[in-house]
C-alpha positions in Angstrom: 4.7 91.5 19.5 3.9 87.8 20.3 3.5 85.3 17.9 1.3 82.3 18.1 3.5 79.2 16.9 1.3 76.3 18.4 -1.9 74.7 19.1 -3.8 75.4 22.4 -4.6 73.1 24.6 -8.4 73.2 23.6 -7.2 72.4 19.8 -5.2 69.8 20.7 -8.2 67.9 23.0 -10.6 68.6 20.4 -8.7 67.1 17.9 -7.7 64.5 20.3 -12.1 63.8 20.7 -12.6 63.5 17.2 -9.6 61.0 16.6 -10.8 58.4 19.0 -14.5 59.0 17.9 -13.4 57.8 14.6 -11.3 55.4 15.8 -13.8 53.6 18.1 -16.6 54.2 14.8 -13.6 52.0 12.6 -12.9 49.1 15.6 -16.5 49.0 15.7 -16.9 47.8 11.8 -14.5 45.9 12.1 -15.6 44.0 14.1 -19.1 43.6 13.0 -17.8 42.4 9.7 -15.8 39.8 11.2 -18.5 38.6 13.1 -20.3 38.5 9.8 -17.8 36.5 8.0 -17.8 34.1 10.9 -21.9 33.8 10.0 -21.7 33.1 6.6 -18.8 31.0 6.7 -20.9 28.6 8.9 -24.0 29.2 6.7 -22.0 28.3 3.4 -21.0 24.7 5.3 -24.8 23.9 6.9 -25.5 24.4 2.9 -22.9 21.9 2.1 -24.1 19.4 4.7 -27.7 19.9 3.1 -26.3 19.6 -0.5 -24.4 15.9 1.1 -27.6 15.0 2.6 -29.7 15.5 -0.8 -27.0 13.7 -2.9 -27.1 10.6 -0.4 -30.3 10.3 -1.2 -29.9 10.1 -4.9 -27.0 8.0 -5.2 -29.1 5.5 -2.9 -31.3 5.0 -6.2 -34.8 4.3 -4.0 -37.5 6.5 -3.6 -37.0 8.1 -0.1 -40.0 7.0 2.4 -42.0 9.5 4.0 -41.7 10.6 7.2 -38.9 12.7 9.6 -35.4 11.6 10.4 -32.6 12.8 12.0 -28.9 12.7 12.2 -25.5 14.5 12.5 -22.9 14.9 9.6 -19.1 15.8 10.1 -17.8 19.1 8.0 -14.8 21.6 8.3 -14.6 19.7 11.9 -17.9 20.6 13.5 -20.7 18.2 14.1 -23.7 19.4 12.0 -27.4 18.4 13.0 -30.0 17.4 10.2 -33.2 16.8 9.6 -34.7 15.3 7.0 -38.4 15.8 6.3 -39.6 13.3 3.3 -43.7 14.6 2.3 -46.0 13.2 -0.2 -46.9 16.0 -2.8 -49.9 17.6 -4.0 -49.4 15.9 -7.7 -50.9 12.2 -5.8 -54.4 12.9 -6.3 -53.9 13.2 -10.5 -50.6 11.3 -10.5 -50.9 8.3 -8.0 -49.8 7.6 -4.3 -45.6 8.0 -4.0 -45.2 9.3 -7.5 -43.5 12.7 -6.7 -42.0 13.5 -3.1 -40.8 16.2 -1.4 -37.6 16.5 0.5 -37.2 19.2 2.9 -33.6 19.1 4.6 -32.7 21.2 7.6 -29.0 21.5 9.0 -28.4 23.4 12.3 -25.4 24.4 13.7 -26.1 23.1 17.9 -29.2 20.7 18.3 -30.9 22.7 20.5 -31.1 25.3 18.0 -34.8 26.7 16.8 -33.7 28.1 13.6 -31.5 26.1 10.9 -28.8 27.5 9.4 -29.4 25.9 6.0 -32.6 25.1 4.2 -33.2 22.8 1.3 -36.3 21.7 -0.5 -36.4 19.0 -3.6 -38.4 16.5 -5.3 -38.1 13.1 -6.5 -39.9 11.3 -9.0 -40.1 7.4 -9.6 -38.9 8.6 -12.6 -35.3 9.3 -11.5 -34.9 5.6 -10.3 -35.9 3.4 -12.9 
């Protein structure tokens, strides 16, 4: 009588299928997550560039004028491109012309880009530089 002591040569391709299915599955995730971590990473710096950008204009101690400008800012050795949106508010008509303005601050990645990486929004009051 013969004894069976091994695998077939069916088994062993079928198990052979399954291990590089879940193999490709796992360098698949992988890589998505690091792809990820490469997105936030430049996220979490176009948020520090916005952050700069929103402190500049405090420390300057003037209300910011209205109106759009633009400019670059150097971090973790990338250029970053902002923009700077400055908008009268809704509280002029009880408050007064220039009382309270809004600061919008946008900060993409390539200049070209459509969609910012980072947006803030503020307001400043008179208040703050007296």
């Amino acid at each position: 009588m013969f004894k069976n002591k091994g695998f077939t040569l069916i088994e062993v391709m079928v198990s052979l299928a399954i291990l590089a299915i879940a193999l490709g599955v796992i360098v698949k995730g992988t890589s998505e997550q690091t792809n990820q971590l490469s997105y936030l990473k430049e996220k979490t710096f176009a948020y520090f560039v916005a952050e700069n950008a929103i402190s500049e204009l405090k420390v300057k101690a003037k209300m910011p004028d209205k109106g759009s400008t633009k400019s670059t800012a150097e971090m973790a050795g990338h250029t970053w491109y902002v923009e700077q949106v400055v908008t009268e508010t809704a509280a002029q008509e009880v408050l007064g012309k220039g009382v309270f303005m809004g600061v919008r601050v946008e900060v993409k990645k390539e200049e070209d880009d459509e969609v910012p990486l980072a947006k803030l929004q503020t307001y400043f009051s008179r208040a703050m530089f007296r």
